[in-house]
VEXDREN-245010 format. One record per residue (C-alpha): residue number from 1; residue in one letter; x, y, z. Coordinates in Angstrom, 1 decimal, always signed. Layout:
// VEXDREN-245010
   num   residuo       px       py       pz
   NUM         A        X        Y        Z
...
***
This chain:
// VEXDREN-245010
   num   residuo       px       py       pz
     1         X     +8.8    -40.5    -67.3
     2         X     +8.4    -37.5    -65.1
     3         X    +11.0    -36.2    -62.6
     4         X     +8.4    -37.1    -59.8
     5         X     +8.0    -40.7    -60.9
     6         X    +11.3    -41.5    -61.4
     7         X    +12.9    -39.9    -58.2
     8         X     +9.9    -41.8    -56.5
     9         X    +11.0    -45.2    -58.1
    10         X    +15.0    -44.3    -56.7
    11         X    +13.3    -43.8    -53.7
    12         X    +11.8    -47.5    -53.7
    13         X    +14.7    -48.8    -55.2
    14         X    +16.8    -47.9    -52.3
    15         X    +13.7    -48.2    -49.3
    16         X    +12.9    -51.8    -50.6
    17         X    +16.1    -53.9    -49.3
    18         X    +15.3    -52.3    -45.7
    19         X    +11.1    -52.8    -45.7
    20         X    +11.9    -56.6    -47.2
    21         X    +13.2    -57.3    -43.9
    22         X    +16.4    -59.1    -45.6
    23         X    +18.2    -60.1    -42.5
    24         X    +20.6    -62.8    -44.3
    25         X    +24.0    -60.8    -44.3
    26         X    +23.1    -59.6    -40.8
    27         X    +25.6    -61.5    -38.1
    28         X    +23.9    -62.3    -34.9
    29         X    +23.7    -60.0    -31.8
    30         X    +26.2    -60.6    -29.4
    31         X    +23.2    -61.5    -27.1
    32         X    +21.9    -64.1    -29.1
    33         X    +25.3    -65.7    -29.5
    34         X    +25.9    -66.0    -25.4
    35         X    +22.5    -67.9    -25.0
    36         X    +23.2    -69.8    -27.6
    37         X    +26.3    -70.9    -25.4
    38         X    +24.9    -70.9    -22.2
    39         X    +22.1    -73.4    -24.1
    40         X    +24.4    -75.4    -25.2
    41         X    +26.8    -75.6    -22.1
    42         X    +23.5    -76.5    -19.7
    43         X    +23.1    -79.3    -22.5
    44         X    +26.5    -80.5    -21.9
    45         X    +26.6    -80.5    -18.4
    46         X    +23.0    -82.6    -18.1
    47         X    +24.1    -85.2    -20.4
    48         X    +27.6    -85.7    -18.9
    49         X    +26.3    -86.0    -15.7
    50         X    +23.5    -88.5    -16.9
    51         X    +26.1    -90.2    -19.4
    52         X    +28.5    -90.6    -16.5
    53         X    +25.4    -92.2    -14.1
    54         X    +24.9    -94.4    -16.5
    55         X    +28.3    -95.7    -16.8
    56         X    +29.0    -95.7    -13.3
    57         X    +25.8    -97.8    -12.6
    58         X    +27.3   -100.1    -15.1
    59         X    +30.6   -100.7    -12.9
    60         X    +32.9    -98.0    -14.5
    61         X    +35.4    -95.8    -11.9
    62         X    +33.6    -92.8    -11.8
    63         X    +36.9    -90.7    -13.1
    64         X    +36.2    -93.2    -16.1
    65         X    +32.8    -92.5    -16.4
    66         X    +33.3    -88.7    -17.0
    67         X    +35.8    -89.2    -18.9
    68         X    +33.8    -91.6    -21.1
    69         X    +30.8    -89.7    -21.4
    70         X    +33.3    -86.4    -22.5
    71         X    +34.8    -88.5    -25.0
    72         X    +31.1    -89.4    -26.2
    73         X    +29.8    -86.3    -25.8
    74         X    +32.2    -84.3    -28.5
    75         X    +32.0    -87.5    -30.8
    76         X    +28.4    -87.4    -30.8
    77         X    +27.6    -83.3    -30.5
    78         X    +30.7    -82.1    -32.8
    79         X    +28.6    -79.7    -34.4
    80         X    +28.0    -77.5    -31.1
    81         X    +30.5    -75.0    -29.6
    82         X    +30.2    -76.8    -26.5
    83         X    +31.8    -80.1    -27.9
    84         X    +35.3    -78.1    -28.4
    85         X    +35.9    -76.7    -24.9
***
């Protein structure tokens, strides 16, 4: 193999992690990660208030209600970042 072919091979073996586009050790932008919250935190907010309507409308206090629907919101959305403020 000549010195030309196998400093053009290190070259490739060293480009080809970068031009694969191999993002899966990467951690997500800061950016990305705040509308992810504010996503999630507009989610909240429109399902507690509808969850606490609905309870309300049923004859619940409306301190209840919210409370209810809080209490139903992290059981049923654990997974989210929005479920543990």
């Amino acid at each position: 193999m000549s010195a030309h072919s196998r400093c053009s091979l290190a070259l490739l073996l060293v480009l080809l992690p970068a031009l694969a586009g191999c993002t899966a050790f990467k951690k997500r932008p800061a950016e990305a990660q705040a509308i992810t919250t504010q996503v999630e935190e507009s989610f909240k907010l429109r399902w507690v208030e509808r969850r606490t309507a609905e309870l309300s409308g049923q004859g619940v206090a409306q301190d209840e209600a919210r409370r209810r629907a809080l209490v139903e919101f992290r059981e049923k959305y654990e997974f989210t970042g929005a479920a543990h403020e």
